[in-house]
N, C-alpha and C positions, 0 to 999 in steps of 0.2 A: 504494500500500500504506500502513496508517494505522502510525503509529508504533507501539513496543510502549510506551514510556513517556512521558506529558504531563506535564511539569514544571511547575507554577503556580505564578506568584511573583507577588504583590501587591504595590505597591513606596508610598510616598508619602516625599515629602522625603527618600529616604533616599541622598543625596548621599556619605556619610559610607562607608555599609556598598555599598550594588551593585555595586559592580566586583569588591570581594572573595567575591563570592556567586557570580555570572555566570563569574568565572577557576575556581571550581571546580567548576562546570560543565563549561566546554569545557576540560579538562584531562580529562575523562573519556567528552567529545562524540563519539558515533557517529549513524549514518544512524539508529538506533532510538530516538531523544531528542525531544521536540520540547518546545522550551523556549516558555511563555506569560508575558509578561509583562504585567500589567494595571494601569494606572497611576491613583491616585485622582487626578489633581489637583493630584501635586507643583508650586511654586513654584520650587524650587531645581532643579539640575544634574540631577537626575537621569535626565530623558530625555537629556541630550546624550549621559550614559554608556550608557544603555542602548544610543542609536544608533553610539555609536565600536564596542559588542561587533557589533553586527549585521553588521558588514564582516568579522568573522571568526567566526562561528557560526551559522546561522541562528536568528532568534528574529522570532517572533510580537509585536509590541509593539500593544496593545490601551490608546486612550487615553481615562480619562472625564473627565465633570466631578466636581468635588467629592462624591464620595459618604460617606465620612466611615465606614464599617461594613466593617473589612474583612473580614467575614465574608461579606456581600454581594458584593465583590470579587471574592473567591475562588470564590464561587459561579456567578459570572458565567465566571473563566477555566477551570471544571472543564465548563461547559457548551459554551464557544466549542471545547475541547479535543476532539482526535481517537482518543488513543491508548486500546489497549483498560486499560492499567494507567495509576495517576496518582499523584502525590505534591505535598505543597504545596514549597516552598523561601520563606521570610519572607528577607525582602533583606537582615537582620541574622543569616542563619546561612549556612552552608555544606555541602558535601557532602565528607564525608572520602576520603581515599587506598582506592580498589576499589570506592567502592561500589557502581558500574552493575554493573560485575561481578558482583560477590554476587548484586546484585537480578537479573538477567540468566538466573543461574543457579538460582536460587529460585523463578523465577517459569514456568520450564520445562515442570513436570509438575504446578504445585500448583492443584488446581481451586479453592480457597478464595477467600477474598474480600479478606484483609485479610493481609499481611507486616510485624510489626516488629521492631524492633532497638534496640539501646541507641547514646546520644549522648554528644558530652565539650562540656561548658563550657567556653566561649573570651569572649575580649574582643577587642574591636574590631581589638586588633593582632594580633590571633592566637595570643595567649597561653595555653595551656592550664590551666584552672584546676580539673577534675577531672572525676569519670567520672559520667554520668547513667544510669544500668541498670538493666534490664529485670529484675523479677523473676520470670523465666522461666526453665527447663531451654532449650536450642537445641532445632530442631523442631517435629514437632507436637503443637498445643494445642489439646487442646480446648474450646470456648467455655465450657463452664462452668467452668473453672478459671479460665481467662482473666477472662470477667467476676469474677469472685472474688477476682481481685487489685485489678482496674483498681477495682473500686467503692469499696476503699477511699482511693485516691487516684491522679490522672492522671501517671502514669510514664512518658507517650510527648512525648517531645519534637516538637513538630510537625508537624518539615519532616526525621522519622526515618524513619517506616510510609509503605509502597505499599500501594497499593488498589486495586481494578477499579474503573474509571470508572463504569460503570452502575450498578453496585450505590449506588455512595453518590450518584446523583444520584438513584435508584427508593428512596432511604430518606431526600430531602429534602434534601439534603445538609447544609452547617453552618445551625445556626440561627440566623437573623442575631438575635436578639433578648439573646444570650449572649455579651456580646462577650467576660468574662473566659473562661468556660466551653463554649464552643463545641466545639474540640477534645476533650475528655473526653467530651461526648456523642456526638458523632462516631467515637469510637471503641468507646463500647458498643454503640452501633448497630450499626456491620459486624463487630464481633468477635461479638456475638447471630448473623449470622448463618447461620454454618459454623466450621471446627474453623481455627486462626490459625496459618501459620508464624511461628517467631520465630527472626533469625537472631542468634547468639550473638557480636556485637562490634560496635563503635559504629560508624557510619557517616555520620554528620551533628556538625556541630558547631552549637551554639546557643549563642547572642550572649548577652552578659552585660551591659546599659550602661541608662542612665537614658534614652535617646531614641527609647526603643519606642515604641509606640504606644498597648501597653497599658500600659508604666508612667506615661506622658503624662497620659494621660486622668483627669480628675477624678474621683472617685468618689461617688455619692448614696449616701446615708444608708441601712447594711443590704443594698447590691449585691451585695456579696460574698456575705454569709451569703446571700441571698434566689438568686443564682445556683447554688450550690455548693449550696446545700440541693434546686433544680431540678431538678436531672440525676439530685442521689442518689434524691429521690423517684419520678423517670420511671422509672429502669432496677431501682431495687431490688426493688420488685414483680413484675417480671417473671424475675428470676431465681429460679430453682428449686432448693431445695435443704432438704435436714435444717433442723428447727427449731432445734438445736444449732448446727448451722454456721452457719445464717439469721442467729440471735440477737448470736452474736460476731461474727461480719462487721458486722452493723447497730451494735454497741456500737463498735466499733473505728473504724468508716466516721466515727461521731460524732464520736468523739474527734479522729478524725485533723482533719473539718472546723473544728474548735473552734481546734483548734490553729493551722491556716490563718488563722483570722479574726485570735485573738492576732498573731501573725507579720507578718495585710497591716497591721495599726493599726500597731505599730510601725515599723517600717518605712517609715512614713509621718510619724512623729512624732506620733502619738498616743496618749494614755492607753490601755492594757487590760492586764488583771489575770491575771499566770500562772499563782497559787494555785489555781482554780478548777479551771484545765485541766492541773496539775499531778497534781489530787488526782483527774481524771477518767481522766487516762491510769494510774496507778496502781492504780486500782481495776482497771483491766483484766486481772490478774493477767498469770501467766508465759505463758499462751499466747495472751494479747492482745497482751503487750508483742511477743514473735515477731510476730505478724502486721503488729502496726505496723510496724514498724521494718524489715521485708521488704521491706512491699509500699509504706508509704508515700517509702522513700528518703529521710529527713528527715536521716540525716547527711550524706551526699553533697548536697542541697539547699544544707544549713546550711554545710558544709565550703566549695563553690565561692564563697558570697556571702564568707566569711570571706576566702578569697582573693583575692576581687575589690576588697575593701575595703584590707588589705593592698598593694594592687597600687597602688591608687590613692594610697592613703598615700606609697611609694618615689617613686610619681612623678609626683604632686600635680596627679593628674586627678579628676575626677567620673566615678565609673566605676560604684557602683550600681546593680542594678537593683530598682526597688522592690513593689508589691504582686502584682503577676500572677508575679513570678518566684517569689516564696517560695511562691506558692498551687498555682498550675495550670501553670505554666511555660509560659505563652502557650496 
């Protein structure tokens, strides 16, 4: 009998965070789980620890050469995977207290294609540094509201939303070409295409720290904007909707991008100018500022890095994390 749920976790060098990923896991391990792990390549520890859990969980360990996309990756363990539902797990986040449960029960009767949930910001030690939320009513959603939030900025934590296996490998799965933005298209895609549960409380926690992967990574000159502007361009056309609504969604959607770009430079130690994007969000009037500020979660964003930072401060670690967390959150 195939699983009901395939866990994929992509792992590289991540020596630091797997154990704490994997324990909350099998903390909530039944016969219906099958956990994949796909390893790029790591150099450091991290297979031994994958192999110490495998004596107490079953797990799939899948090992490559250096591929270096973990978009790729993960594309590789959604297809090696059996189970009719699937979810990713990044080896720097975790799975909170019920969630097989919730998911277990969610996914009972609901013919759809895509389930998500809101996340809480943590740090390496398990620190809670605030709530990442859906801005969603609980229940059913239909895709065009859904796409209607999500276009103005990606509010799903990665390793949050279950998905039917098939669906997102019959719609391409992630595109390896996006390595910030992968996830955000991946979610317009199966949210396009049926009506979305969403369940109303976090269930995932996502890592907060400078040794990502995607904070690691170098960035070329205009990636950001040249990504972020991709996905909005692929999916916005294809939503349907009033010229009215069209209009503000697309004016807002900008802003919010704009805003993104300001956020990854700094953040990076780079010059960019906030007047500009200041005086762009303000034009937005009173029911642009509502939409922003809804759907793109930019206090709760702003609020967990202020925390993180703080945290670091008391106890004088390097605990930022830098461009993909302020934008797209992996």
């Amino acid at each position: 009998m195939n699983p009901i749920l395939s866990v994929v976790m992509p792992t590289y060098n991540g020596e630091r965070f797997v154990a704490t990923a994997l324990t909350s896991i099998r903390r909530q391990h039944s016969a219906g789980i099958e956990v994949i792990v796909i390893d790029d390549g790591s150099s450091d520890r991290t297979l031994d620890i994958v192999c110490e859990f495998t004596k107490a969980f079953p797990i799939r360990l899948i090992t490559l050469g250096r591929i270096g996309n973990w978009m790729a990756v993960s594309n590789i363990g959604l297809r090696e995977a059996q189970g009719e539902w699937a979810c990713f797990l990044h080896q720097d986040d975790t799975w909170l207290h019920d969630r097989m449960l919730e998911i277990t029960n969610a996914i009972e009767d609901f013919p759809g294609q895509l389930i998500v949930s809101s996340a809480k910001y943590i740090t390496p030690n398990g620190e809670v540094l605030g709530s990442w939320t859906c801005p969603l009513a609980g229940g059913l959603i239909d895709s065009h509201s859904f796409i209607e939030r999500l276009l103005v900025q990606n509010f799903l934590a990665v390793s949050s939303p279950v998905f039917r296996r098939q669906a997102a490998i019959e719609s391409g799965g992630l595109d390896e070409s996006l390595w910030f933005t992968a996830d955000w298209d991946f979610w317009l895609r199966l949210g396009a295409i049926s009506p979305v549960l969403c369940i109303p409380k976090a269930l995932a926690g996502f890592g907060i720290h400078s040794g990502s992967q995607t904070a690691a990574r170098p960035l070329q000159e205009n990636e950001w904007h040249e990504q972020l502007t991709t996905v909005f361009d692929r999916h916005f056309p294809k939503w349907s909707a009033t010229s009215e609504i069209a209009s503000d969604v697309y004016r807002v959607a900008v802003a919010s991008i704009n805003v993104n770009l300001v956020l990854a430079h700094r953040s990076r130690g780079e010059s960019a100018r906030f007047t500009p994007v200041i005086r762009e969000l303000l034009a937005l009037g009173p029911s642009g500022w509502h939409r922003y500020l809804r759907d793109s979660r930019i206090v709760e964003r702003l609020w967990a890095r202020l925390k993180a930072r703080r945290s670091e401060r008391v106890n004088g670690t390097k605990n930022p994390r830098s461009t993909s967390a302020e934008i797209n959150d992996r």
